[in-house]
C-alpha positions as CSV (number, residue, x, y, z in Angstrom):
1,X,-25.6,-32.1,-22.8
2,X,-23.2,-34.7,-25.0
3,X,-26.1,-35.6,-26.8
4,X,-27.6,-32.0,-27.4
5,X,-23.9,-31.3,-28.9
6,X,-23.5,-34.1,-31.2
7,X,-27.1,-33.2,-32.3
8,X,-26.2,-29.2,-32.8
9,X,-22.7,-30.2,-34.7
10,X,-24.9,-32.7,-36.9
11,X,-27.3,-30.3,-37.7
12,X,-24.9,-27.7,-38.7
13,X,-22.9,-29.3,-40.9
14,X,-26.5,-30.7,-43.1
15,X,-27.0,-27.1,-43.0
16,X,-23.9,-26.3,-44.7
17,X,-23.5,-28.9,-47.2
18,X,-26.9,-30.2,-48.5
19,X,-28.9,-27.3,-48.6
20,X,-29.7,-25.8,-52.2
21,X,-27.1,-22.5,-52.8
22,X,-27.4,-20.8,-55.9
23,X,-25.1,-18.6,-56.3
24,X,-23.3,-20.2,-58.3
25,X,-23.5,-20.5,-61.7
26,X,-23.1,-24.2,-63.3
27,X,-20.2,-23.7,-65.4
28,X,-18.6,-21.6,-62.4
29,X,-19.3,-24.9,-60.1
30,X,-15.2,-26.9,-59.6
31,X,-15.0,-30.1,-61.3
32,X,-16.0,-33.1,-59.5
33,X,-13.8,-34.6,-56.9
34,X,-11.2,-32.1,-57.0
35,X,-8.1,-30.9,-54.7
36,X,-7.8,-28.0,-55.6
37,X,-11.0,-26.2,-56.0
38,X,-11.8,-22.9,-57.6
39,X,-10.0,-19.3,-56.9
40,X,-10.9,-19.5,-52.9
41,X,-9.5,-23.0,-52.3
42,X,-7.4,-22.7,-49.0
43,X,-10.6,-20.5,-47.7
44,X,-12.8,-23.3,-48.8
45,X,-10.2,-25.8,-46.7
46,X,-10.0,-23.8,-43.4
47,X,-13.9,-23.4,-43.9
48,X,-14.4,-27.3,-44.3
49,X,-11.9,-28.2,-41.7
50,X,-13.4,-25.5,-39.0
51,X,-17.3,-27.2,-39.6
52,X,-16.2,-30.5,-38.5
53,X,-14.3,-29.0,-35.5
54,X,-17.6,-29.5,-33.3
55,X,-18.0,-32.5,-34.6
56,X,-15.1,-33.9,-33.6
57,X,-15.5,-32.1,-30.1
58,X,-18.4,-33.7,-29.6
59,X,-17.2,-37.4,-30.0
60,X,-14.7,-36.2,-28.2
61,X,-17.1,-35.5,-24.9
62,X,-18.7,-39.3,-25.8
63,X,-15.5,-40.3,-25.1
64,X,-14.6,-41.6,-28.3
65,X,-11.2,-43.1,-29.4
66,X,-9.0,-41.0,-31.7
67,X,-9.5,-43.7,-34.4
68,X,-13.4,-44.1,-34.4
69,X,-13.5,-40.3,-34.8
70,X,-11.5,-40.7,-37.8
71,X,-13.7,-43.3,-39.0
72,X,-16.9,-41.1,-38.0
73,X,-15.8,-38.5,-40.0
74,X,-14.8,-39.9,-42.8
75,X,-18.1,-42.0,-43.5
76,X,-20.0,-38.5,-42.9
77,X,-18.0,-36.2,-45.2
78,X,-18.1,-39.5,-47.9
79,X,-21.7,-39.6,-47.1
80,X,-22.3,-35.9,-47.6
81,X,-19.6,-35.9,-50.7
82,X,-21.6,-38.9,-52.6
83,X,-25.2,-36.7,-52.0
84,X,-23.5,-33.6,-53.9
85,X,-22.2,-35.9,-56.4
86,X,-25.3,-36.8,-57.9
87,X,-26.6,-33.2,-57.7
88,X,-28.1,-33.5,-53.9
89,X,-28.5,-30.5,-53.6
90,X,-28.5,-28.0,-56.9
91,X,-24.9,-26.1,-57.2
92,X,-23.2,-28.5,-55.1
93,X,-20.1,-30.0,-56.0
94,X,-18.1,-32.8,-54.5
95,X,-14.5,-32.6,-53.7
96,X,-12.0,-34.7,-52.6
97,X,-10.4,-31.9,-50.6
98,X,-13.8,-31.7,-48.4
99,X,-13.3,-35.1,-47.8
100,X,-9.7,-34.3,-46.5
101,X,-10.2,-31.7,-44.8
102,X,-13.8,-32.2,-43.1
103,X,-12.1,-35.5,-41.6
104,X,-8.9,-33.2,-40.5
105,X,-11.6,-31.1,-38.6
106,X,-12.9,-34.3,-37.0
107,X,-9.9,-35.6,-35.9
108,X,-8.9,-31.9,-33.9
109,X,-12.4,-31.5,-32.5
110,X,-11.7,-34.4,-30.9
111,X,-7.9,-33.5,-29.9
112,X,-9.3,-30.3,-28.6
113,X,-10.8,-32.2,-26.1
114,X,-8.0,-34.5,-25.1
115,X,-5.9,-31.5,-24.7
116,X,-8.7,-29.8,-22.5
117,X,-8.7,-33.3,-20.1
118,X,-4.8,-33.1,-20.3
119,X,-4.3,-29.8,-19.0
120,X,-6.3,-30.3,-15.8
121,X,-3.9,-32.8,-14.4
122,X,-0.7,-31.0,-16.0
123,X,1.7,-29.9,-13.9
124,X,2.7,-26.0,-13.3
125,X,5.9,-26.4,-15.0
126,X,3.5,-28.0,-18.6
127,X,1.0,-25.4,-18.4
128,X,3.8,-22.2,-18.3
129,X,5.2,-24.3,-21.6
130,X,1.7,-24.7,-22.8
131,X,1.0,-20.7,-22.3
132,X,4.1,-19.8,-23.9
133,X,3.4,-22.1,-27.0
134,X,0.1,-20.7,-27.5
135,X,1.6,-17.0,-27.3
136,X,3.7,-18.0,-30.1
137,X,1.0,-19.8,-32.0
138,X,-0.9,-16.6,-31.4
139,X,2.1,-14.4,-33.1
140,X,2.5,-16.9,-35.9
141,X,-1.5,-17.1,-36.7
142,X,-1.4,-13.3,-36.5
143,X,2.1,-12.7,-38.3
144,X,1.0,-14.8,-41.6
145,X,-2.5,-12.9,-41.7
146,X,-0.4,-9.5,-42.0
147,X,2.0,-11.2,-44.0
148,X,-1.0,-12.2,-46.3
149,X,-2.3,-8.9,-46.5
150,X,0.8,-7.4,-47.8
151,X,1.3,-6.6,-52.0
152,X,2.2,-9.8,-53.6
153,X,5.8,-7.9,-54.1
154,X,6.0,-6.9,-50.7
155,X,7.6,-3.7,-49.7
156,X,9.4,-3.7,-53.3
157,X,5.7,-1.7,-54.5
158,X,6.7,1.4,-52.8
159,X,9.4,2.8,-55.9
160,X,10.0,6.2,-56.5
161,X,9.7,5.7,-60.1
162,X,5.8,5.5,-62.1
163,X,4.8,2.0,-63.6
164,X,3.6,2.5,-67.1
165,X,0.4,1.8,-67.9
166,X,-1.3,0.7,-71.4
167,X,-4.3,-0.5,-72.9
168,X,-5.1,-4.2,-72.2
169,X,-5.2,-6.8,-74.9
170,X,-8.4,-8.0,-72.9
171,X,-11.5,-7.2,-74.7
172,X,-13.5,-8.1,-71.9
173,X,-12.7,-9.3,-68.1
174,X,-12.2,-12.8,-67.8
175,X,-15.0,-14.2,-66.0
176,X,-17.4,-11.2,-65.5
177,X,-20.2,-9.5,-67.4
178,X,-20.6,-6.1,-69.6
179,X,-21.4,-2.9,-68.2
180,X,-24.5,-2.0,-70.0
181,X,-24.2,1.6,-68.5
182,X,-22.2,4.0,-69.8
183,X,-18.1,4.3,-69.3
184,X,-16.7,7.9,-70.3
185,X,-13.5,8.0,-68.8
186,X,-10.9,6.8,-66.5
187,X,-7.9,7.5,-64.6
188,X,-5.3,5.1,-63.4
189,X,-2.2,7.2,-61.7
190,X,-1.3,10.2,-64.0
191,X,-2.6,8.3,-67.0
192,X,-5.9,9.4,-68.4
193,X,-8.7,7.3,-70.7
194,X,-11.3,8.6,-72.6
195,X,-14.3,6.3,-73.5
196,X,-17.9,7.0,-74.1
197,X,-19.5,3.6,-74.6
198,X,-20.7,0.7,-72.7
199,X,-18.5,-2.2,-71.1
200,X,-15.6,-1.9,-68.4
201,X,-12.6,0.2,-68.9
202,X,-9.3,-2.4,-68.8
203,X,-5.7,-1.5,-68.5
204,X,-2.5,-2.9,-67.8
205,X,0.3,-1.6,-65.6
206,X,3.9,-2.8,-65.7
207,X,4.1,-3.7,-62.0
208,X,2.3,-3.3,-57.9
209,X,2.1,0.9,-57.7
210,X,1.6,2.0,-54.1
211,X,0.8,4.5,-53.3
212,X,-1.9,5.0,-56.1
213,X,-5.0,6.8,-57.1
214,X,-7.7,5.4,-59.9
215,X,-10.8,6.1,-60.1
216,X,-13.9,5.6,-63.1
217,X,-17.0,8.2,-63.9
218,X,-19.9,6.1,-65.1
219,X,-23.8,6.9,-66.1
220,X,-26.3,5.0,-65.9
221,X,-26.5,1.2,-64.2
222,X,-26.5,-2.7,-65.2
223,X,-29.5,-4.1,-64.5
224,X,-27.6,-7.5,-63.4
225,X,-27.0,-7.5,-59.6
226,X,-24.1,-9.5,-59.6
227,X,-20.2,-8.2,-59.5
228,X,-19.6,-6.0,-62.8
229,X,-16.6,-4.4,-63.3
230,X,-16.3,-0.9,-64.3
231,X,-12.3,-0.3,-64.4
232,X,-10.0,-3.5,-64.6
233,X,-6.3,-2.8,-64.0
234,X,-4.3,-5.6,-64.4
235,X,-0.6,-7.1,-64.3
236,X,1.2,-8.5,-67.1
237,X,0.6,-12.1,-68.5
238,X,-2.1,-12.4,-65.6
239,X,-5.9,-12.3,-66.2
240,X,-7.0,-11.6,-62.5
241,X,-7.2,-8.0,-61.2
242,X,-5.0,-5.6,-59.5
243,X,-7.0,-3.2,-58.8
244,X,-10.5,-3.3,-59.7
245,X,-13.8,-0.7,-59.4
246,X,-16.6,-2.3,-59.9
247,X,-20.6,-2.7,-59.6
248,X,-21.7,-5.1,-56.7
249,X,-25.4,-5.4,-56.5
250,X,-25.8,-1.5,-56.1
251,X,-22.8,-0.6,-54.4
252,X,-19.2,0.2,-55.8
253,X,-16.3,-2.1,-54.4
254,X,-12.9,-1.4,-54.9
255,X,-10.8,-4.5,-54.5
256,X,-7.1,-5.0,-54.9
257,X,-4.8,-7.9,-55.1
258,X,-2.9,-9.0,-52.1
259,X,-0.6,-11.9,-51.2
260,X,-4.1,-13.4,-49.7
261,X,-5.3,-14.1,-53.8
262,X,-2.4,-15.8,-54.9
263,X,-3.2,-18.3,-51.7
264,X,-6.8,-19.2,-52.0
265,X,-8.0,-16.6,-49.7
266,X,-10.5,-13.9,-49.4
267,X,-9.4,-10.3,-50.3
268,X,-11.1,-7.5,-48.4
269,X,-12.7,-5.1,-50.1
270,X,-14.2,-1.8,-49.8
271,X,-17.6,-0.7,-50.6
272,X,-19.6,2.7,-51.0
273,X,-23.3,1.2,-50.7
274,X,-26.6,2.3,-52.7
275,X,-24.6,4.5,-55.2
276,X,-26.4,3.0,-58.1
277,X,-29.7,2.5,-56.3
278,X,-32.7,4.2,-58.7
279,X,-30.1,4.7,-61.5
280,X,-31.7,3.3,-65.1
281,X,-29.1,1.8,-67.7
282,X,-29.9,5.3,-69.5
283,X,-29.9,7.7,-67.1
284,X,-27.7,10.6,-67.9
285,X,-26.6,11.5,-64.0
286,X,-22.7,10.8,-64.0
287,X,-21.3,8.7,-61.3
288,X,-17.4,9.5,-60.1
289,X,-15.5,7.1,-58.3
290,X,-12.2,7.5,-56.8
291,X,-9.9,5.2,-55.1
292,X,-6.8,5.7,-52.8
293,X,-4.5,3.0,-52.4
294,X,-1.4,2.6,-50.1
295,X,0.1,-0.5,-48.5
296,X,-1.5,0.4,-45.9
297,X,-5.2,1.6,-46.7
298,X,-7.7,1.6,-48.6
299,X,-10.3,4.6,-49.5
300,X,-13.0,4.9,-52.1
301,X,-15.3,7.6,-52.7
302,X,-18.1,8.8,-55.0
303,X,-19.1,12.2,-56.1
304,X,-21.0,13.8,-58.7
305,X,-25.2,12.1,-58.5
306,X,-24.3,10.0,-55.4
307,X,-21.9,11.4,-52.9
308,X,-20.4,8.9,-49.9
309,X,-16.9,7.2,-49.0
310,X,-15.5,4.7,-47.2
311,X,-11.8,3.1,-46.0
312,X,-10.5,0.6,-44.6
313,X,-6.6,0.5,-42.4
314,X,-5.0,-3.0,-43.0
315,X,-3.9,-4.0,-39.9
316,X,-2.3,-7.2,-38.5
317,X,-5.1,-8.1,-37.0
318,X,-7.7,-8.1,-39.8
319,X,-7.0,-11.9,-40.4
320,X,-10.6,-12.9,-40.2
321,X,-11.6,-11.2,-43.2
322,X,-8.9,-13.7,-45.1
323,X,-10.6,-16.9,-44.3
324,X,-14.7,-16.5,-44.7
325,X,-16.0,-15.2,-47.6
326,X,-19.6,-14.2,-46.4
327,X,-19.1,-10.8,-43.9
328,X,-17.8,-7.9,-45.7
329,X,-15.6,-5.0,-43.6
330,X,-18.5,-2.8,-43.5
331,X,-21.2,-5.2,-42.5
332,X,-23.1,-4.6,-39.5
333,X,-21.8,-8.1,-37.9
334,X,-18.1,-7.2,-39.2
335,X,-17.5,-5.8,-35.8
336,X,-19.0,-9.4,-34.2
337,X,-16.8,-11.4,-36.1
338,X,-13.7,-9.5,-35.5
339,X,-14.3,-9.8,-31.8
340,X,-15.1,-13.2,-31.9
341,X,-11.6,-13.7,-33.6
342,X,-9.4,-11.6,-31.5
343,X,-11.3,-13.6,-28.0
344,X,-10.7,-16.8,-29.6
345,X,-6.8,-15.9,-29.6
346,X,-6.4,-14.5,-26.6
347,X,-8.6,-16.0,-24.0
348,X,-6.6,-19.1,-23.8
349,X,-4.1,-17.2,-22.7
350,X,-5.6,-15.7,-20.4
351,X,-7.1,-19.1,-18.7
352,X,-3.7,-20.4,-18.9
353,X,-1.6,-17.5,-17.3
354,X,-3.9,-17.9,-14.6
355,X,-3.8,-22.0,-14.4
356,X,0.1,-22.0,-14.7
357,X,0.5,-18.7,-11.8
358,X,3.2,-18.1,-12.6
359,X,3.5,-14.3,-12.9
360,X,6.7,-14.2,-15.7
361,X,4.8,-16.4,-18.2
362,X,2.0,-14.1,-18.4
363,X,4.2,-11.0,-18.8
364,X,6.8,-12.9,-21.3
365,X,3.9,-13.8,-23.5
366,X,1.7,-11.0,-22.9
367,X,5.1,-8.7,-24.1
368,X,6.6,-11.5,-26.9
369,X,2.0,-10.6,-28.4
370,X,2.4,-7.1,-27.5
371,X,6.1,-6.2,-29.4
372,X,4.9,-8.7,-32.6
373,X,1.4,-6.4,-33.0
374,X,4.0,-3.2,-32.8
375,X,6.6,-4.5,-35.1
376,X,4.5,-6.1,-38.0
377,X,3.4,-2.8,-39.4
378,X,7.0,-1.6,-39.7
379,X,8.2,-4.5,-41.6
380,X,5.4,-5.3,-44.0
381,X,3.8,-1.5,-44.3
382,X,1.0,-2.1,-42.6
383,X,-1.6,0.4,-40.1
384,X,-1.1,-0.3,-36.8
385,X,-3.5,-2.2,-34.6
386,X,-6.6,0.0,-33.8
387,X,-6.7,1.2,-29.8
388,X,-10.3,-0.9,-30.1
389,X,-8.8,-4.4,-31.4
390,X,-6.0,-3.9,-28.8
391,X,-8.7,-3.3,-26.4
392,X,-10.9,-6.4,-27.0
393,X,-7.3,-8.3,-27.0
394,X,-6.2,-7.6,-23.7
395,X,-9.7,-8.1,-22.6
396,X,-9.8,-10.9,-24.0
397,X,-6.6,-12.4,-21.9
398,X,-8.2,-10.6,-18.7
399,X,-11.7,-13.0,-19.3
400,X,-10.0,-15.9,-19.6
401,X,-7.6,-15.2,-16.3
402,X,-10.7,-14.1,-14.6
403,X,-13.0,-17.1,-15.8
404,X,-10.0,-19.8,-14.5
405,X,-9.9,-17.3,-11.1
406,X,-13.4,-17.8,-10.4
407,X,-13.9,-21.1,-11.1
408,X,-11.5,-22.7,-9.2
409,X,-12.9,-20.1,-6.3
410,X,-15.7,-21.6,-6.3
411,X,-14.1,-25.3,-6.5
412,X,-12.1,-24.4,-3.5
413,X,-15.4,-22.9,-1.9
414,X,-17.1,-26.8,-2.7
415,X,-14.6,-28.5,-1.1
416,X,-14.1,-26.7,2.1
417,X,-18.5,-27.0,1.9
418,X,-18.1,-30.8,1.8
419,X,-15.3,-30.9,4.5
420,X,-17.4,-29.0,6.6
């Protein structure tokens, strides 16, 4: 079982680091050996540091020292590090962050499992501390998320008066192609463009605007199937966007800049899919896209040739979407992941409550969770929690107490067996 770990933590991380990807392109690709690399850096970190977690875990079961883990890890991520620095494999490169941080993930794999050995000889009085220190870790992991999610001004976006906006001194978007459709006008609050040609609409507001409503009509497609913007609203003296429509493949994303940007995070987005699907760069069908945006929400829609719309509530507990790149809000597995991440915070809790029994801990934490997840979306101008993630959350505390009831039924149950 050791072994079939080390192998499965082994195989995953060669799967993630030194197979081909190309989807990036080589002048996008970091420069070698940095620290701080590209827009998505602290993603890439958490990432690289959660890949080695197993890892570690497994030298951990081997009964490894804390020290020869280090070591272990180190000589693999240098390993893997000096492959990508002579182009092993193809739009790979190195980074003296992955180094870091893959050996950080190491190092609390293996912790993980010291803690797991500690707390089975820890007395009642360390396990109701422990369950109480991982309520609060709980709130904080959950409380920075929302935090992170929030308009880089905070509440301060919600004024009464209207931010001005202008036409940009961009003549293109910074790091993204040309719409070879057609652009005819566009719409950013109670301001109104007129165009007529090909390429991206780009603006500039004076400052965050919520609650606000854009939106672009477009005919015709790109044939590229990358990201290509179709209205770029940005703030001043800053080259990234603040709200962006654009083309993604054939769907139209709305994106829109949150704390999460400014930190090296993932922003979530939201997408109406297939709009452009069977369009030609010169077909003459127009395409209408509006967005909605509060502090709260998202909403996008499409009339006119393709007719469909989508949303999305930010709530405190839509961390996940911050830290991995790869599954959209509106994927199919979006609902997977977001389980997955609410059960990994509360099902230690859960197993704890139960192995500390004593009753007050598990209400003190389950109420200090409970009032955070209500008071959040007061004080940053957030949705609140959805009845479904608060479901799965409390479920998630229930498993664990039930999984720690059972067991030690059934160790009880051995032991009077071998008595007997």
């Amino acid at each position: 079982m050791r072994g079939a770990a080390l192998v499965g933590s082994v195989a995953l991380i060669i799967a993630a680091t030194l197979l081909p990807f190309g989807g990036m392109a080589a002048e996008q690709i970091p420069p070698a050996w940095c620290v701080r690399c590209g827009s998505l850096w602290l993603t890439d970190v958490i990432s690289n540091v959660a890949m080695f977690v197993p890892f570690g875990a497994a030298l951990g079961l081997r009964r490894w020292t804390l020290w020869r883990v280090v070591v272990a890890s180190l000589l693999f991520t240098v390993g893997v590090e000096a492959l990508q620095s002579v182009g092993l494999p193809p739009g790979r490169s190195p980074a003296l962050a992955d180094v870091m941080s893959n050996t950080v993930g190491g190092v609390l794999g293996a912790l993980l499992v010291l803690g797991w050995r500690w707390q089975r000889g820890a007395s009642r009085a360390q396990l109701s501390v422990l369950a109480l220190a991982w309520s609060a870790l709980v709130c904080a992991v959950v409380a920075w998320s929302a935090y992170m999610l929030t308009p880089v001004t905070g509440l301060e976006a919600m004024r009464s008066e209207s931010a001005s906006v202008t036409p940009s001194a961009f003549g293109h978007v910074p790091g993204h192609g040309w719409y070879e459709g057609m652009t005819d006008s566009a719409f950013v609050g109670t301001t109104r463009i007129k165009r007529g040609w090909s390429g991206p609409i780009i603006q500039q507001i004076a400052f965050e605007q919520f609650p606000m409503t854009a939106g672009v009509t477009v005919r015709g497609t790109d044939p590229l199937y990358g990201q290509i913007p179709l209205l770029f609203v940005h703030l001043p003296n800053d080259s990234s966007a603040w709200l962006q429509l654009a083309k993604h493949g054939n769907d139209i994303e709305l994106t829109v800049l949150r704390r999460a940007s400014r930190w090296g995070l993932t922003m979530p987005s939201v997408r109406v899919p297939e709009a452009f699907r069977g369009r030609t760069v010169d077909d003459a069908r127009s395409l209408v896209v509006t967005a909605d945006v509060t502090t709260s929400v998202m909403r996008l829609r499409t009339t006119g040739a393709y007719v469909s719309a989508d949303s999305l509530a930010f709530t405190p507990l839509l961390g996940w979407t911050l830290i991995q790149p790869l599954v959209s809000t509106d994927s199919p597995l979006a609902w997977v992941i977001s389980a997955c991440w609410l059960l990994a915070l509360t099902f230690p809790l859960g197993w704890l409550y139960a192995r500390c029994g004593n009753p007050w801990i598990a209400v003190a934490g389950s109420a200090l969770v409970s009032g955070l997840l209500h008071l959040l979306p007061v004080a940053f101008g957030l949705a609140p929690a959805s009845s479904t993630d608060m479901f799965i959350l409390a479920g998630g505390a229930a498993i664990g107490y039930m999984v720690w009831r059972s067991s030690a039924s059934t160790a009880r149950a051995a032991v009077r067996q071998l008595k007997t």
